[in-house]
N, C-alpha and C positions, 0 to 999 in steps of 0.2 A: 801174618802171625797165625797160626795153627790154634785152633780150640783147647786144643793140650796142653798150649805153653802161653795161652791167654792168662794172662791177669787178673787174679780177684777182682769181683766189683760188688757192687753195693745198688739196690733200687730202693727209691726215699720211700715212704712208707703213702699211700693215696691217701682221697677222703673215707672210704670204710674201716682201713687200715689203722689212720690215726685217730679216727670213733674208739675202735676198739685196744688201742694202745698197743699197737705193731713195734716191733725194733723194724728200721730197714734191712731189707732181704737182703741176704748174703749169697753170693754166687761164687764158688770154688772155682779154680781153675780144673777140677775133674768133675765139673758138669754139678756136681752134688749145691742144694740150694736148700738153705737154713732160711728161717725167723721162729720169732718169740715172743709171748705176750704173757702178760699176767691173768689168771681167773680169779676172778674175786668178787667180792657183795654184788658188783656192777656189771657182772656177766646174769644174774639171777634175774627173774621176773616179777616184777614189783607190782603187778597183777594176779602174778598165776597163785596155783594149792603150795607151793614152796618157795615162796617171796626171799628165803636168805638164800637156798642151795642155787650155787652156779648154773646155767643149761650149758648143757653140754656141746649143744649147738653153737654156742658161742664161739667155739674154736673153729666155726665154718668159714670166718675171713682167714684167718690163717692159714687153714688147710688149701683152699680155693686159691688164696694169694702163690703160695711156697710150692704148690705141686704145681699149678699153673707154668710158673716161672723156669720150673723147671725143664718144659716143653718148649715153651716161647726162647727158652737162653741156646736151645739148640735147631732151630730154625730161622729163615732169614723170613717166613711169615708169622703170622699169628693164630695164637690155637683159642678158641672160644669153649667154653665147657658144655657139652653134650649130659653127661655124668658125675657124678659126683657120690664120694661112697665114705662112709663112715664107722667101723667097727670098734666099739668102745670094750676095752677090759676092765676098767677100772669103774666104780658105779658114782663116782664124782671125781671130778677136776677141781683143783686148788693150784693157789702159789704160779712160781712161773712155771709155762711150758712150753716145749721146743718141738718145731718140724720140722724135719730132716727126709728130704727127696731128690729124686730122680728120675728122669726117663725111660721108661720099660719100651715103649718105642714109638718111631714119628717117620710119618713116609709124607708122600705130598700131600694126603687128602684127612688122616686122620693121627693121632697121639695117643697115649696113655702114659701117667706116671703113676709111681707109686710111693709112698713117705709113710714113717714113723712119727708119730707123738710121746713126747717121752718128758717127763719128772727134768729137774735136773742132777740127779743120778741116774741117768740110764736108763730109768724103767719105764719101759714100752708101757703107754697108755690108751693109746689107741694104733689104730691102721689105716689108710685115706688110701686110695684111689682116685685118679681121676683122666676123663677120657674128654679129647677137646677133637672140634674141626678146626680143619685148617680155613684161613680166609685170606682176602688178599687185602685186606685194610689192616696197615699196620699200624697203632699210633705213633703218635711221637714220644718222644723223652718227657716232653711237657705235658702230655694228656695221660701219661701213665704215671707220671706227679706231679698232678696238678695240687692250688695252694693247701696246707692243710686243714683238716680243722681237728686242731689241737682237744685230747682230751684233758680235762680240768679231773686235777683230783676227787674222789668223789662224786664221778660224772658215770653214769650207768648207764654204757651203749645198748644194752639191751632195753633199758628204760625208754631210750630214744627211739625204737622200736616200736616196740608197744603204744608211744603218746603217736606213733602213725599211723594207729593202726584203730576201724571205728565196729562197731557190728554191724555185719551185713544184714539186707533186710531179710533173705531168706535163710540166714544163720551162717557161721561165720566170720571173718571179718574182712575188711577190707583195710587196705596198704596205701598210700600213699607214697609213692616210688620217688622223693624225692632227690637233687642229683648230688645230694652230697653220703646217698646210699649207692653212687652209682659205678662202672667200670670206666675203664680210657674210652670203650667204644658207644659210654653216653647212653646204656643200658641198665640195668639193676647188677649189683655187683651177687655172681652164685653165691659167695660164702655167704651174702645175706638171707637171700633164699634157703639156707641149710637152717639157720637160723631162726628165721619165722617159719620154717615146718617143726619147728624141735616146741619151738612158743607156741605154737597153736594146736599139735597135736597131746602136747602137755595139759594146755588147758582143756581139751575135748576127754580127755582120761585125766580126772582131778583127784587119784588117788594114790597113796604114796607109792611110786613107782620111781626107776629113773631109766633111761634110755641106754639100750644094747647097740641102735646102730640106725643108722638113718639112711637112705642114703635116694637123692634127686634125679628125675633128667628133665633136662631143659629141650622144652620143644618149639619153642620161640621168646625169641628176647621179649622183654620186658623194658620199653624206654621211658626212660628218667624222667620225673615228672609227669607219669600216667598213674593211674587205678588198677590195682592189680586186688581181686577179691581171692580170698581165700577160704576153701571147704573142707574141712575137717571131714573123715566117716569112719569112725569105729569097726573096724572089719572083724575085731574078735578081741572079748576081754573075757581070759579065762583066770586058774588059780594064779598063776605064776607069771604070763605075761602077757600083752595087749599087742594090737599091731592097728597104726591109726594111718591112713592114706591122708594125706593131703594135696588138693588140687588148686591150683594159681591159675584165674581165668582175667584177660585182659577186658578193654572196659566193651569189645566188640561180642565177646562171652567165649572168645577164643581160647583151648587152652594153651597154658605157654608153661605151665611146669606140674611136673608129677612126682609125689613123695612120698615115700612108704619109711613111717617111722615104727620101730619096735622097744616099748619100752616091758624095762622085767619089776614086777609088781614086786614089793618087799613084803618080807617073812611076815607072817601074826595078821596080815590083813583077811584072811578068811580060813 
């Protein structure tokens, strides 16, 4: 059977995925690949300067999960995320929201897709990007859902974050990569990485701001159940908006992910 005239399918949502309360991914039979999650109290930072507003980073398992898939459903290998990119229109996320991608293209050695985040009316909320390698370790059915861990009403995946998270001695913090933050391939899952660059650069700029656009690359995995620290640096806070790097160094002082987040400072603050 031809790609074209393949059958809808469905992949169950992982352990990041159902932290963050995933629908399972939906796969068209024209390549096109949906999911859906709610933002709400428990996407916010129960630490950070705005403990009720959502981060926007929160929609990074999604985006990672759904554009991913979108690569991986048209290859008979697997794509691992080099990049990851995020342009926000909208200055908060609420309620549900949906990603809708595709493959912009996939040869033997490298990918890109590209997806929509969107309200459920239509309105484009943000724009994702994402560029994977190819590899030749595919998992299985079963590591790419493996058991879940169900989120509980009033369960705040981003909360769950943050209690992994300690200060570093030289400023900072440090991660505990546990593996129920992790990929099939027993690594740190990106979309959470999107995520703790949005937390940590928020907290390094503690003033009302919210974030235009984030966006990662991975320069070495991160495996499951290691120390992953992480360095905030202020590169520029002017009137209107900040742009804060964040660096993810393993426990050998390796780097293994680079982040440049851009958040726009709100009106009357100077």
């Amino acid at each position: 059977m031809s790609r074209a005239t393949a059958p809808a399918r469905t992949v169950p949502p992982g352990r990041p995925e159902s932290l963050f309360g995933l629908t399972p991914i939906r796969i068209a039979p024209d390549g096109t690949v949906t999911g859906s999650m709610d933002v709400d109290a428990g996407c916010a930072d129960p630490g950070g300067p705005e403990p009720v507003a959502p981060l926007s980073g929160a929609i990074g398992v999604l985006a990672d999960s759904v554009l991913g898939y979108s690569l991986n459903n048209t290859s008979d290998g697997w794509f691992v995320t080099t990049d990851i990119a995020l342009e926000f229109l909208a200055p908060r996320l609420a309620g549900t929201v949906h990603t809708h991608a595709r493959s912009a293209h996939a040869d033997g050695t490298d990918g890109m897709a590209r997806g929509e985040i969107t309200d459920g009316s239509g309105t484009v909320l943000a724009y994702g990007t994402f560029r994977g390698r190819k590899t030749g370790c595919v998992p299985s059915a079963a590591e790419q859902s493996p058991p879940n861990v169900q989120a509980r009403p009033g369960a705040s995946p981003v909360g769950a974050l943050a209690k992994a998270m300690r200060p570093a001695p030289e400023g900072g913090a440090t991660f505990l990569a546990d593996p129920m933050f992790g990929n099939p391939l027993g690594n740190l899952h990106g979309g959470i990485t999107v995520c703790l660059a949005d937390l940590v650069a928020c907290r390094a700029m503690p003033i009302p701001s919210f974030t235009e656009s984030i966006r990662v690359h991975f320069v070495r995995p991160v495996v499951s159940g290691s120390l992953l620290t992480l360095r905030p640096e202020v590169e520029h806070l002017g009137r209107t908006f900040g742009i804060v790097r964040v660096r993810g160094f393993d426990e050998r002082g390796k780097l293994c992910t680079s982040a440049t987040v851009v958040r726009s400072v709100m009106s009357g603050r100077m």
